[in-house]
VOKOLMAR-871276 format. One line per field, with one value per residue (C-alpha): residue number from 1; residue in three letters; x, y negated, z. Coordinates in pm, 1 decimal, m for minus. Layout:
VOKOLMAR-871276
num <- (NUM ...) $
residu <- (ALA ...) $
x <- (X ...) $
y <- (Y ...) $
z <- (Z ...) $
This chain:
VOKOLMAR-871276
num <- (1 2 3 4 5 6 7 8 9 10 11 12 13 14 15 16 17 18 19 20 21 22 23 24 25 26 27 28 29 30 31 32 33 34 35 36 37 38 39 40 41 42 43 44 45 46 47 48 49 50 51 52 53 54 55 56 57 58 59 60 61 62 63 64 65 66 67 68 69 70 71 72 73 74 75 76 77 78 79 80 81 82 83 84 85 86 87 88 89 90 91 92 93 94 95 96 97 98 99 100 101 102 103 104 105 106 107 108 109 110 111 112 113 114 115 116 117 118 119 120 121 122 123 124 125 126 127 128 129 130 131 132 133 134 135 136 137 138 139 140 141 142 143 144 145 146 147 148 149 150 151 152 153 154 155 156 157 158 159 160 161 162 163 164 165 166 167 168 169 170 171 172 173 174 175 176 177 178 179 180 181 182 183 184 185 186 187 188 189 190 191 192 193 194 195 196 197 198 199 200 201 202 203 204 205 206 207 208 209 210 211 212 213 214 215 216 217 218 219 220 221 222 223 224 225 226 227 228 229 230 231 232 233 234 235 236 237 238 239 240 241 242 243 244 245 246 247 248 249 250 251 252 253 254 255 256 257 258 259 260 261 262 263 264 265 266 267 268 269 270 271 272 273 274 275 276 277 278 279 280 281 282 283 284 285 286 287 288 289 290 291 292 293 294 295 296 297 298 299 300 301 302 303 304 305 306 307 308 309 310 311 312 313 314 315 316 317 318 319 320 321 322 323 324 325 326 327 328 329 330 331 332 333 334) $
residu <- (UNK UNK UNK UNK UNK UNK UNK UNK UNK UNK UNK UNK UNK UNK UNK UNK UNK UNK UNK UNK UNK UNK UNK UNK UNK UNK UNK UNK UNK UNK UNK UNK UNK UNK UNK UNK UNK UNK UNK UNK UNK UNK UNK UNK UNK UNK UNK UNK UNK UNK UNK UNK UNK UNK UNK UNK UNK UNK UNK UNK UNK UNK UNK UNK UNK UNK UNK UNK UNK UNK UNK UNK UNK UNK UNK UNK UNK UNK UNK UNK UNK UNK UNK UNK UNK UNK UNK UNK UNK UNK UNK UNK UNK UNK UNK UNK UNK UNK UNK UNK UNK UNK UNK UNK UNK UNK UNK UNK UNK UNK UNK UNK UNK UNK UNK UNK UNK UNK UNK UNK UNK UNK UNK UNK UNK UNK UNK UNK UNK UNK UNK UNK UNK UNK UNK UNK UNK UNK UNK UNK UNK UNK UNK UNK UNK UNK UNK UNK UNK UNK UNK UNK UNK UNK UNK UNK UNK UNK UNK UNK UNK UNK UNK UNK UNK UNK UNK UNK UNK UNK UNK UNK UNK UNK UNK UNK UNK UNK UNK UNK UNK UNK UNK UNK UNK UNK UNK UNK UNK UNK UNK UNK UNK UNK UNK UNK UNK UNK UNK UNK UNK UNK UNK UNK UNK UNK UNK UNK UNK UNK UNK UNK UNK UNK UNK UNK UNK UNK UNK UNK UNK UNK UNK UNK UNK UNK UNK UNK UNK UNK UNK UNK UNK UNK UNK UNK UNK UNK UNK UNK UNK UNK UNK UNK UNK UNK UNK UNK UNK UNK UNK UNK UNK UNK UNK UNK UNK UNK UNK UNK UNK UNK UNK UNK UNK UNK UNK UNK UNK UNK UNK UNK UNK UNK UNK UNK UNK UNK UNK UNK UNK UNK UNK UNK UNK UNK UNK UNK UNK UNK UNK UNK UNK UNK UNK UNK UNK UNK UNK UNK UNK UNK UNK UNK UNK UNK UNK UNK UNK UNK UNK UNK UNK UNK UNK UNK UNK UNK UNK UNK UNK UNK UNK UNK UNK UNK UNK UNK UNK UNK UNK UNK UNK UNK) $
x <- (m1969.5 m1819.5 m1879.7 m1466.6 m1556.0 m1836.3 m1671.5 m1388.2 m1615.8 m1810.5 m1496.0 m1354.1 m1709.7 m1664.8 m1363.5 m1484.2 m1790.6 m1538.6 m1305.7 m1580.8 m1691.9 m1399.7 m1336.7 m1679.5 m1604.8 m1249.2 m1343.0 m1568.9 m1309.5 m1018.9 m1252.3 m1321.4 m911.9 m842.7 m1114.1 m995.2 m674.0 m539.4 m462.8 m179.1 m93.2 m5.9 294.4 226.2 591.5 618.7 928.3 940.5 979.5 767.9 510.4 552.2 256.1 256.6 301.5 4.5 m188.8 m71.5 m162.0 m502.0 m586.8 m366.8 m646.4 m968.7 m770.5 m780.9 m1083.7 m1231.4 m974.7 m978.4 m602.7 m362.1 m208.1 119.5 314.4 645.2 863.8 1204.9 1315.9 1619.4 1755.7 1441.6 1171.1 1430.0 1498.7 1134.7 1004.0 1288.1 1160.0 800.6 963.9 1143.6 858.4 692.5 403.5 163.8 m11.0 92.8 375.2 226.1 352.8 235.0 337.6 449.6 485.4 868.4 913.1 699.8 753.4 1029.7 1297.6 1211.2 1309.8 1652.0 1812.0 2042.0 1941.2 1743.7 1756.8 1394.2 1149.9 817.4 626.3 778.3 786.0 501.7 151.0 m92.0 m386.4 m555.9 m523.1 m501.4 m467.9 m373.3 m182.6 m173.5 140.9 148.0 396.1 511.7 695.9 948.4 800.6 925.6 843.3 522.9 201.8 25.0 191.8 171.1 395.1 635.4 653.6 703.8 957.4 1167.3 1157.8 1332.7 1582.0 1647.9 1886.6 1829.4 1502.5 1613.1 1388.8 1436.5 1402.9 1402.1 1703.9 1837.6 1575.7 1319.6 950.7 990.6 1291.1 1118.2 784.4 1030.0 1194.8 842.4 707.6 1009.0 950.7 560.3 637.4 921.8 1152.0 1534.7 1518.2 1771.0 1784.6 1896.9 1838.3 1830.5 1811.0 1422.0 1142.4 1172.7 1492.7 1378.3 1109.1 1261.2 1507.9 1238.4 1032.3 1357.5 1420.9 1692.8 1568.0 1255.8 1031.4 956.4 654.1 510.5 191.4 m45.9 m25.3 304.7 288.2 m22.2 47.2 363.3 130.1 m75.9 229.8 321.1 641.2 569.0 275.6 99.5 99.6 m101.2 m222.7 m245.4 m535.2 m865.2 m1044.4 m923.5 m856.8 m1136.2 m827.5 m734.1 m1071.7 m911.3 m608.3 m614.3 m496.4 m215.9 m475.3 m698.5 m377.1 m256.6 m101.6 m337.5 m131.9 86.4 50.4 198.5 135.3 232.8 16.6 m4.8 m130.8 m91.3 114.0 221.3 475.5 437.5 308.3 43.3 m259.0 m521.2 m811.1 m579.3 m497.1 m904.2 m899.6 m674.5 m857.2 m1180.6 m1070.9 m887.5 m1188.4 m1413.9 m1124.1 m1136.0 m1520.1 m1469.6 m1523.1 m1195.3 m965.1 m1126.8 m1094.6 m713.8 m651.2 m830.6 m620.2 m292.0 m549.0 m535.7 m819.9 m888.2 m871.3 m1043.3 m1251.9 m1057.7 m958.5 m614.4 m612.3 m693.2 m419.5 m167.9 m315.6 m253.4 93.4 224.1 32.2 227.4 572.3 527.3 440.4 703.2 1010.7 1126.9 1136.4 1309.2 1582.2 1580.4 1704.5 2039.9 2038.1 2336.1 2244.1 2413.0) $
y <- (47.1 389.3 684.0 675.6 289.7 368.1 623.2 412.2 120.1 370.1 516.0 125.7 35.6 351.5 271.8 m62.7 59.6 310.5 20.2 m220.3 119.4 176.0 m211.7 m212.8 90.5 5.4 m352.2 m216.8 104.9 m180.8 m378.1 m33.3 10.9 m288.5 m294.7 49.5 m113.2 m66.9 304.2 343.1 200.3 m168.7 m318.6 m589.0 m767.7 m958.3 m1143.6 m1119.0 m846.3 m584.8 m764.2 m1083.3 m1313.7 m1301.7 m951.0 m883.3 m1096.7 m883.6 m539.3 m646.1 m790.1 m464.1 m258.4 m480.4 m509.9 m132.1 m63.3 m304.7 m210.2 185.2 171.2 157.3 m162.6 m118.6 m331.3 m329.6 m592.6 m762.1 m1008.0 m1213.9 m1520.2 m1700.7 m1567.9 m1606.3 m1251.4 m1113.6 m1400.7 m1316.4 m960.7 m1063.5 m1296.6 m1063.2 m784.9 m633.4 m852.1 m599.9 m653.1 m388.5 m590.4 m905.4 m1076.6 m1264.8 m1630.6 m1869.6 m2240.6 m2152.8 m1982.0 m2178.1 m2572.9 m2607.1 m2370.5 m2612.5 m2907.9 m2664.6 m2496.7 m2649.9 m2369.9 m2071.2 m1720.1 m1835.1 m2120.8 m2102.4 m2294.8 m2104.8 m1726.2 m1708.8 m1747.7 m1788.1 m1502.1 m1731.0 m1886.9 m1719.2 m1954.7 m2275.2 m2226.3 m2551.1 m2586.2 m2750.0 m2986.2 m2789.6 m2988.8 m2869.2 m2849.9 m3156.0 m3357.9 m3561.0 m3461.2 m3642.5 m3715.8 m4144.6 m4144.4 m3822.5 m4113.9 m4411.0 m4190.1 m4113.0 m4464.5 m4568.0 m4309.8 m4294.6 m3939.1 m3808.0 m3631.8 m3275.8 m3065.8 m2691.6 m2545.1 m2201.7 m2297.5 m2577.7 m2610.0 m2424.9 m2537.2 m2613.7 m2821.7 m2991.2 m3103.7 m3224.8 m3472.4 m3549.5 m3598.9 m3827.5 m4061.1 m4101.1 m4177.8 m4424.6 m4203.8 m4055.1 m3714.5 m3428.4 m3175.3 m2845.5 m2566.2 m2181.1 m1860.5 m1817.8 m1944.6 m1730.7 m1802.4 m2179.6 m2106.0 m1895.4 m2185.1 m2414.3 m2226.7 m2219.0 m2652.1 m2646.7 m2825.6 m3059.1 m3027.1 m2732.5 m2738.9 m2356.8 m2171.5 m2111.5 m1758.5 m1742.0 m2096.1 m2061.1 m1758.9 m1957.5 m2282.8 m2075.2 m1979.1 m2343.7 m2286.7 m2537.5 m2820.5 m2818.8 m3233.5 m3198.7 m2995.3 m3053.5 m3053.9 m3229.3 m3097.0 m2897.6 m2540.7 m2283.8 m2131.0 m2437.6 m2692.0 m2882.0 m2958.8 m3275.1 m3359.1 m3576.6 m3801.9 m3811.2 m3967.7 m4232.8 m4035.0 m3988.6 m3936.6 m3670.1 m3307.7 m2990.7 m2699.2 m2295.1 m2202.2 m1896.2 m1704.2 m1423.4 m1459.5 m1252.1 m1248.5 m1508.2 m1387.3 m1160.2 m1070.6 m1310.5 m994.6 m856.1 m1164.4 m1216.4 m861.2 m950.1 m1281.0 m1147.2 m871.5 m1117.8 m1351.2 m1007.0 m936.4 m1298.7 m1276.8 m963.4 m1017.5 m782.8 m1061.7 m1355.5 m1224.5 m1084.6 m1479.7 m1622.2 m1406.8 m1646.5 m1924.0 m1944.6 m2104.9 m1906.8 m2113.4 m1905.2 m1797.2 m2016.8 m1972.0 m1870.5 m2186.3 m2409.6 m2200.6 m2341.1 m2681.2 m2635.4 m2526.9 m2816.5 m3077.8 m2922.8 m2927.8 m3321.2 m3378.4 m3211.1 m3154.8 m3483.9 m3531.5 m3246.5 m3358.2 m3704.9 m3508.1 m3391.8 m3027.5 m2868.0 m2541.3 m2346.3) $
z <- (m6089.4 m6126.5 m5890.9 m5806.3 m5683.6 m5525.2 m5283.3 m5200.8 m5112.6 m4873.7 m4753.7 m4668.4 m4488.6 m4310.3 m4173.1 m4067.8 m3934.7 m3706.7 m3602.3 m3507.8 m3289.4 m3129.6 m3084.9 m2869.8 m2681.2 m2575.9 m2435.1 m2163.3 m2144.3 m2089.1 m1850.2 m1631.3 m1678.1 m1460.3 m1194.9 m1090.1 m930.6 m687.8 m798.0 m490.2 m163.1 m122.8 66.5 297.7 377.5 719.4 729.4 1114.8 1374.7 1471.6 1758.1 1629.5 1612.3 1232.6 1252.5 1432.3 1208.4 910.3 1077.0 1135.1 817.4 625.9 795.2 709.7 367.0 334.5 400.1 119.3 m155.9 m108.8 m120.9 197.7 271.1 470.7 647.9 590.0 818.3 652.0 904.0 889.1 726.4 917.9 647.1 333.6 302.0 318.5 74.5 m154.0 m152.2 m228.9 m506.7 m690.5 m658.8 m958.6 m1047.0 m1017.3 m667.5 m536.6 m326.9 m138.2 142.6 414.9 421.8 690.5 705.2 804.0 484.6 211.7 365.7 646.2 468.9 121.2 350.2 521.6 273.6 m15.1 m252.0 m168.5 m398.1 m549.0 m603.4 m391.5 m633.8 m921.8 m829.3 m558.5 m588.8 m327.6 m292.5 m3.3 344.1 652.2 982.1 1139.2 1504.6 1695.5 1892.2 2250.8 2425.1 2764.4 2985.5 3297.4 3637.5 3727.0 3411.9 3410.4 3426.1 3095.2 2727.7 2841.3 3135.4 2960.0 2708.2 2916.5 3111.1 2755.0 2707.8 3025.2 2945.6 2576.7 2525.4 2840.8 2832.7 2656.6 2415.6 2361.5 2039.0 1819.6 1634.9 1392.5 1113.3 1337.7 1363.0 1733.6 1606.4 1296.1 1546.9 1824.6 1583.2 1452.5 1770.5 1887.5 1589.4 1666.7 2003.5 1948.4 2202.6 2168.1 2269.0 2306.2 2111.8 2281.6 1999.3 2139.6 1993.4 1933.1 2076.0 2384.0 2514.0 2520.8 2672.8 2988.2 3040.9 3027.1 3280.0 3488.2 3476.4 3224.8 2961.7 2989.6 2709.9 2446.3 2171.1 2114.5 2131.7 2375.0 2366.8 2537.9 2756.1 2907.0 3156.3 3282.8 3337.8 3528.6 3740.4 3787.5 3600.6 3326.8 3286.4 2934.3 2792.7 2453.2 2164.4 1843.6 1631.1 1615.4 1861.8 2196.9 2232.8 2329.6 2510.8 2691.7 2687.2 3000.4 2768.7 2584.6 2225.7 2092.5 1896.9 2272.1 2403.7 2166.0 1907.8 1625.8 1341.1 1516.0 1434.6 1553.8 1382.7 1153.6 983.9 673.7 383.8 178.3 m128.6 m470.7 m701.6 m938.4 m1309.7 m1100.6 m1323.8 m1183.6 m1189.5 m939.7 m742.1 m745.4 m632.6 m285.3 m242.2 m226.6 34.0 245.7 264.4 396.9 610.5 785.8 855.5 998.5 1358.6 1476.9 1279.1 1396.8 1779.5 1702.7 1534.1 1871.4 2119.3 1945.3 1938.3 1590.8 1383.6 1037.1 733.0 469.1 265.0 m4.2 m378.8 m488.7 m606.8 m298.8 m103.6 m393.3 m333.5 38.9 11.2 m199.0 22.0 324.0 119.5 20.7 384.2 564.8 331.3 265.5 660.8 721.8 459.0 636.6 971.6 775.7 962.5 858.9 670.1 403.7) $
């Protein structure tokens, strides 16, 4: 071998020698890139008002959140369009994490079931980062309705049509769970849809409509009054908030359920190191004990820790529950 081979054969495994180098040192380099995000502040949409329930919920965990990623998480609120407008805005967000939003059964199950076409697909441009919490609703009846969920029942019976319901709105939760309930109780009810929630609920309190399904929260105080008597909860167990208050399934109606519930969520194509990233510092934020007293104070039962994963599983068990139900009620919506 001649000395002009030699040195181009040293040259070569000198080269390699440098490349394998610099291969090792970059994948630990690369590795260190990505665990340092979050590098700026995260937005946290709410697709309802300021001093909604969900909004709350989203403050409190945006603080916890902050604390465990290093970066600020800030709520941002995009109401409208009942939720589509917000999720739209989550949808169409960079994929980078640094946009998340916090979902609602409104926005990732009953709008599935409402809308003819929406301007995204949940299951194709979201992903779940994790479960938040399950809110049971109640039945609330009128002062002058009946005092337990079997003689409301037998009454709606006797009068098929006649016994009204209050609701949010067409397509609304408190619409959706008043058909629901009607059909598991073998009743006709009357649909009377308001407004919101709240609006229902002060013409409730006042005797012009009979029957409303919302949260404790907001239905207790009025009980209290004597404005309104509280029938049934859902869930599998009573309420901490309300232990004198029995359940649906306690009074005949054990395959009846009335409930919201949420997550967070990401744009869909989200690097799963980050979406690992937000999971993790949701599930500290939901042990922390200032969330699980703010989710108590709405009665709300925290359904974490969980995987990204499981909170996808959750979400499409909800949608083949509910949606072909709500398309089975024919509610006129664009």
């Amino acid at each position: 071998m001649n000395t002009a081979h030699l040195q181009r054969r040293r040259l070569v495994l000198g080269c390699t020698a440098a490349a394998a180098a610099a291969a090792t040192l970059g994948a630990p380099l690369h590795a260190f890139a990505q665990s340092a995000w979050p590098t700026k502040p995260i937005r946290l949409i709410v697709s309802f008002s300021t001093g909604s329930g969900n909004d709350t919920i989203a403050r409190e965990l945006a603080i916890a959140m902050t604390q465990s990623l290093g970066q600020s998480v800030v709520v941002e609120n995009r109401g409208g369009g009942g939720g589509v407008i917000g999720t739209e805005a989550v949808a169409k967000a960079p994929p980078d994490g640094y946009t998340i939003g916090l979902g609602t059964s409104s926005q990732l199950v009953m709008n599935v079931g409402l809308y003819r076409s929406l301007p995204f697909d949940v299951e194709k441009d979201l992903h779940a980062i994790g479960l938040v919490s399950r809110t049971p609703l109640v039945l609330v009846g009128s002062a002058d309705m009946p005092g337990t969920l079997k003689e409301l029942i037998a009454l709606a019976k006797a009068k098929p049509g006649q016994i009204s319901y209050g609701s949010g709105g067409p397509g609304s939760i408190s619409h959706i769970v008043g058909e629901a309930f009607a059909k598991a109780a073998g009743v006709q009810l009357l649909h009377v849809p308001y407004k919101g929630n709240g609006a229902a609920l002060v013409d409730l309190s006042g005797g012009h409509v009979q029957l409303l399904f919302d949260g404790l929260i907001s239905t207790t105080p009025l009980a209290k009054q004597g404005k309104l008597k509280m029938l049934a909860i859902s869930g599998d167990k009573r309420s901490p908030m309300a232990p004198t208050l029995p359940t649906f399934a306690e009074q005949g109606l054990r395959d009846y359920e009335a409930y919201t519930w949420n997550d967070l969520m990401a744009p869909a194509g989200t690097p799963p190191e980050v979406l690992a990233r937000l999971n993790t510092a949701l599930n500290q934020a939901l042990a922390l004990p200032a969330v699980q007293a703010r989710l108590a104070q709405g009665a709300s039962d925290p359904l974490g820790p969980t995987t990204p994963a499981q909170a996808e599983a959750y979400g499409r068990a909800e949608r083949a529950r509910w949606v072909p139900f709500i398309r089975s009620l024919h509610i006129d919506n664009p």
